[in-house]
N, C-alpha and C positions, 0 to 999 in steps of 0.2 A: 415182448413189448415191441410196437411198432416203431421206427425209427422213422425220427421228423426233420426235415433240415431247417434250423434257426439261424436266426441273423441278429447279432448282437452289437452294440457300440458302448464302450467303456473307455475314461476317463485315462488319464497319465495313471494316475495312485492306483486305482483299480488293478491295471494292468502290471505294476510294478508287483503289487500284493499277489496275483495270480503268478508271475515269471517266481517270485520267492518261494511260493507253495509248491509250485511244480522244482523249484532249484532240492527245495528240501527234501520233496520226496526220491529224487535222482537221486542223492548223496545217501540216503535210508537202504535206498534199493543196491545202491554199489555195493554200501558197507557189507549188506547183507550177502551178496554173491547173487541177488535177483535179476529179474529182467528189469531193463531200467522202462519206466511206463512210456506210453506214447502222449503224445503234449494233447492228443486229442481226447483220450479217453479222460485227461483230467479235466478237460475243458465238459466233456461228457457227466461226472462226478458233482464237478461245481452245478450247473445247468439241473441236476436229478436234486443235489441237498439245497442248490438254495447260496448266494452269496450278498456282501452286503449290497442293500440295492437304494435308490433314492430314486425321489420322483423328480423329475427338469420341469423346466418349461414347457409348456406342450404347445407342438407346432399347431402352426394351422396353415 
């Protein structure tokens, strides 16, 4: 698969829900003796399944 560079803007809550999903799977990863992931690949993960999303104001 081609790699695209995106550009995203998220919210406080967003980004606290994102920091706790990546906290939780570091602490998964420790327990288990794994490699702890990179903050990009899960930014990668989120981006390919899809996170909550809303529609704003739309600029003009």
């Amino acid at each position: 698969m081609a790699k695209t560079r995106v550009s995203i803007t998220i919210d406080g809550k967003i980004a606290k829900a994102i920091e706790n999903y990546y906290r939780e799977k570091v602490k998964v990863a420790a327990e288990k003796g794994e490699a702890i992931p990179k903050l990009s690949n899960v930014y990668e993960e989120i981006i390919e399944r899809g996170w909550e999303s809303k529609s704003g104001p739309k600029k003009r």
